[in-house]
C-alpha positions in Angstrom: 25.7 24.5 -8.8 22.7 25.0 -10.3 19.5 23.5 -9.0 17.5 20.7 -9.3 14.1 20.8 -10.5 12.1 18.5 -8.5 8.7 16.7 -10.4 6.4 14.8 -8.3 5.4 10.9 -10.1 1.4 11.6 -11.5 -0.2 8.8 -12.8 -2.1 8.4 -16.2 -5.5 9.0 -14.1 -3.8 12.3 -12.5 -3.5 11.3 -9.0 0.0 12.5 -7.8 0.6 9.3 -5.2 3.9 11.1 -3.4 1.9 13.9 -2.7 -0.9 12.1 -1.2 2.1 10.2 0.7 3.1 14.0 1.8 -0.3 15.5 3.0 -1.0 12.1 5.1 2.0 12.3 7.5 1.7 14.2 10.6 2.5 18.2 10.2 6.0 17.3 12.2 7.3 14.8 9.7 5.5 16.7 6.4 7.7 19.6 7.4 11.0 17.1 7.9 10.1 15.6 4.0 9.8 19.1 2.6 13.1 20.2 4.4 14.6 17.2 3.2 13.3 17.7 -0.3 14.7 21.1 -0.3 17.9 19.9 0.8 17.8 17.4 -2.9 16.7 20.4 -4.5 19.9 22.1 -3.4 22.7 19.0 -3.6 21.1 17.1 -6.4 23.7 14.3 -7.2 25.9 15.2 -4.3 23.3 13.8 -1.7 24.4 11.5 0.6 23.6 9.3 3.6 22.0 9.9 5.6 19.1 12.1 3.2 19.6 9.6 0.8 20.4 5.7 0.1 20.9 3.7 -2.6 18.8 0.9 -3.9 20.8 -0.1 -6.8 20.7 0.4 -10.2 20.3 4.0 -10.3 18.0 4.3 -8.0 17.7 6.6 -4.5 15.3 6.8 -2.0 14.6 10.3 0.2 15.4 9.3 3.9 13.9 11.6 6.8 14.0 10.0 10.4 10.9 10.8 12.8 12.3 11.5 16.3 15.5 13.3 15.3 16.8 16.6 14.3 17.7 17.3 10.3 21.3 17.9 10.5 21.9 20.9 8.0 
C-alpha cells in the first residue's frame, strides 16, 4: 500500500491552525500526535479505533490518549 500524503488545513490569511494546535501541546503528547500521524500516514483508509473515530459523514478525527502507551 502506497502512502498517504498528509496536508495540514492553512487558511486564506496563511496561518496553519493544526500546526499551531501541534507546537502548543506539551513535548510528551506532540511526540504521541506525530507518531499517531505517522501511523495515518502508513494505514490511510484502514485506520481504525482506537487512532481514529468516525464523526459521520465522511469524516474522522485523529485520536491520541495522554497517559497511555501508543499500541503499535
Amino acid at each position: 500500500m502506497a502512502k498517504f500524503e498528509i496536508v495540514f488545513y492553512q487558511k486564506a490569511d496563511g496561518s496553519k491552525p493544526v500546526k499551531d494546535f501541534l507546537l502548543s501541546l506539551d513535548t510528551k503528547m506532540r511526540a504521541k500526535m506525530f507518531l499517531t500521524i505517522d501511523i495515518l500516514r502508513e494505514n490511510g483508509h484502514d485506520l481504525r479505533e482506537s487512532y481514529s473515530k468516525s464523526l459521520g459523514d465522511g469524516i474522522f478525527e485523529l485520536r491520541a490518549k495522554v497517559g497511555s502507551a501508543l499500541n503499535l
